[in-house]
C-alpha positions in Angstrom: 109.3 -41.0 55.3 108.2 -44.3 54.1 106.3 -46.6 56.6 109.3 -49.3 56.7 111.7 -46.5 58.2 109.1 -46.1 60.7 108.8 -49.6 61.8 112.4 -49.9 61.7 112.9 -46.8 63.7 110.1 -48.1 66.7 111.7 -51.5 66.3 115.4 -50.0 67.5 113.6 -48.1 70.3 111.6 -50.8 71.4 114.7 -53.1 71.4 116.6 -49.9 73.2 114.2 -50.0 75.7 113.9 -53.9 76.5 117.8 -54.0 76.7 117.7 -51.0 79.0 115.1 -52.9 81.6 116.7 -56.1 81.1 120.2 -54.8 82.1 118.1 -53.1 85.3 116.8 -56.5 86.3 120.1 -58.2 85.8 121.9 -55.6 88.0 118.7 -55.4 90.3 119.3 -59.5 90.8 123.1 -59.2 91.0 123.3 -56.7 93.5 124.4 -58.6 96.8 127.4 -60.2 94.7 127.9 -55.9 93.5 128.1 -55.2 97.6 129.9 -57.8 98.4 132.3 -57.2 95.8 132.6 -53.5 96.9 132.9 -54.7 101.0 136.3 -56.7 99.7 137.4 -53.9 98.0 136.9 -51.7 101.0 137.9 -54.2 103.6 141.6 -54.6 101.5 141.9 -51.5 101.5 141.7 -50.6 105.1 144.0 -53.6 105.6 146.8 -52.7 103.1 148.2 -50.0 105.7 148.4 -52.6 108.7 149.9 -55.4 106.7 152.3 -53.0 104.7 153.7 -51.8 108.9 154.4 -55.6 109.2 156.2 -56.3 106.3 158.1 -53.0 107.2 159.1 -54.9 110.7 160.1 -57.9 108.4 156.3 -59.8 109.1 155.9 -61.7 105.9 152.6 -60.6 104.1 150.9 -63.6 103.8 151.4 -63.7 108.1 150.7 -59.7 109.0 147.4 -60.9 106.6 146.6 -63.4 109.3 147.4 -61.2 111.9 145.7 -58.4 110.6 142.4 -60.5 109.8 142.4 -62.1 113.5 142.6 -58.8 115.2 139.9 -57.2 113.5 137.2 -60.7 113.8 138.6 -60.2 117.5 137.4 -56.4 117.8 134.5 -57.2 115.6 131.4 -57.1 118.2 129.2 -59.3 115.9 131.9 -61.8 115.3 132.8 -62.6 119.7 130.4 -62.4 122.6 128.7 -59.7 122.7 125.6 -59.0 125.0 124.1 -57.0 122.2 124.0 -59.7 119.6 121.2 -61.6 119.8 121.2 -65.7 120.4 119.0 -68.0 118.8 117.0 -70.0 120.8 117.3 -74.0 120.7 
């Protein structure tokens, strides 16, 4: 094995290695757009179900959508008055 090979060889594994890290970092950086991303993804799909019974009863989807999103920010306990959420002080 000549010494060339060798420093071409560490070269690719060093560069192997720094891509590896830097694509952890990236991801590492990125990761509340990642969960938010995911939360949509969940969130539509809960919703398809109750939007899909609308459009069954002849609700348009755009509408059971708007339906569907006002009932659950109305059941949401962080999103009306709850006594267990906690008010900032002025």
């Amino acid at each position: 094995m000549h010494v060339g090979e060798t420093a071409r060889k560490a070269a690719v594994g060093a560069l192997v290695v720094v891509g590896v890290v830097a694509l952890a970092l990236a991801l590492w950086k990125l990761r509340l757009v990642i969960a938010l991303l995911f939360a949509g993804f969940i969130l539509s799909a809960a919703m398809r179900p109750s939007i899909e019974a609308l459009h069954r009863h002849r609700v348009p989807r755009p509408l059971g959508w708007f339906f569907t999103t006002r009932c659950s920010r109305c059941w949401s306990p962080s999103c009306c008055g709850s006594p267990f959420r906690v008010r900032s002080i002025r």
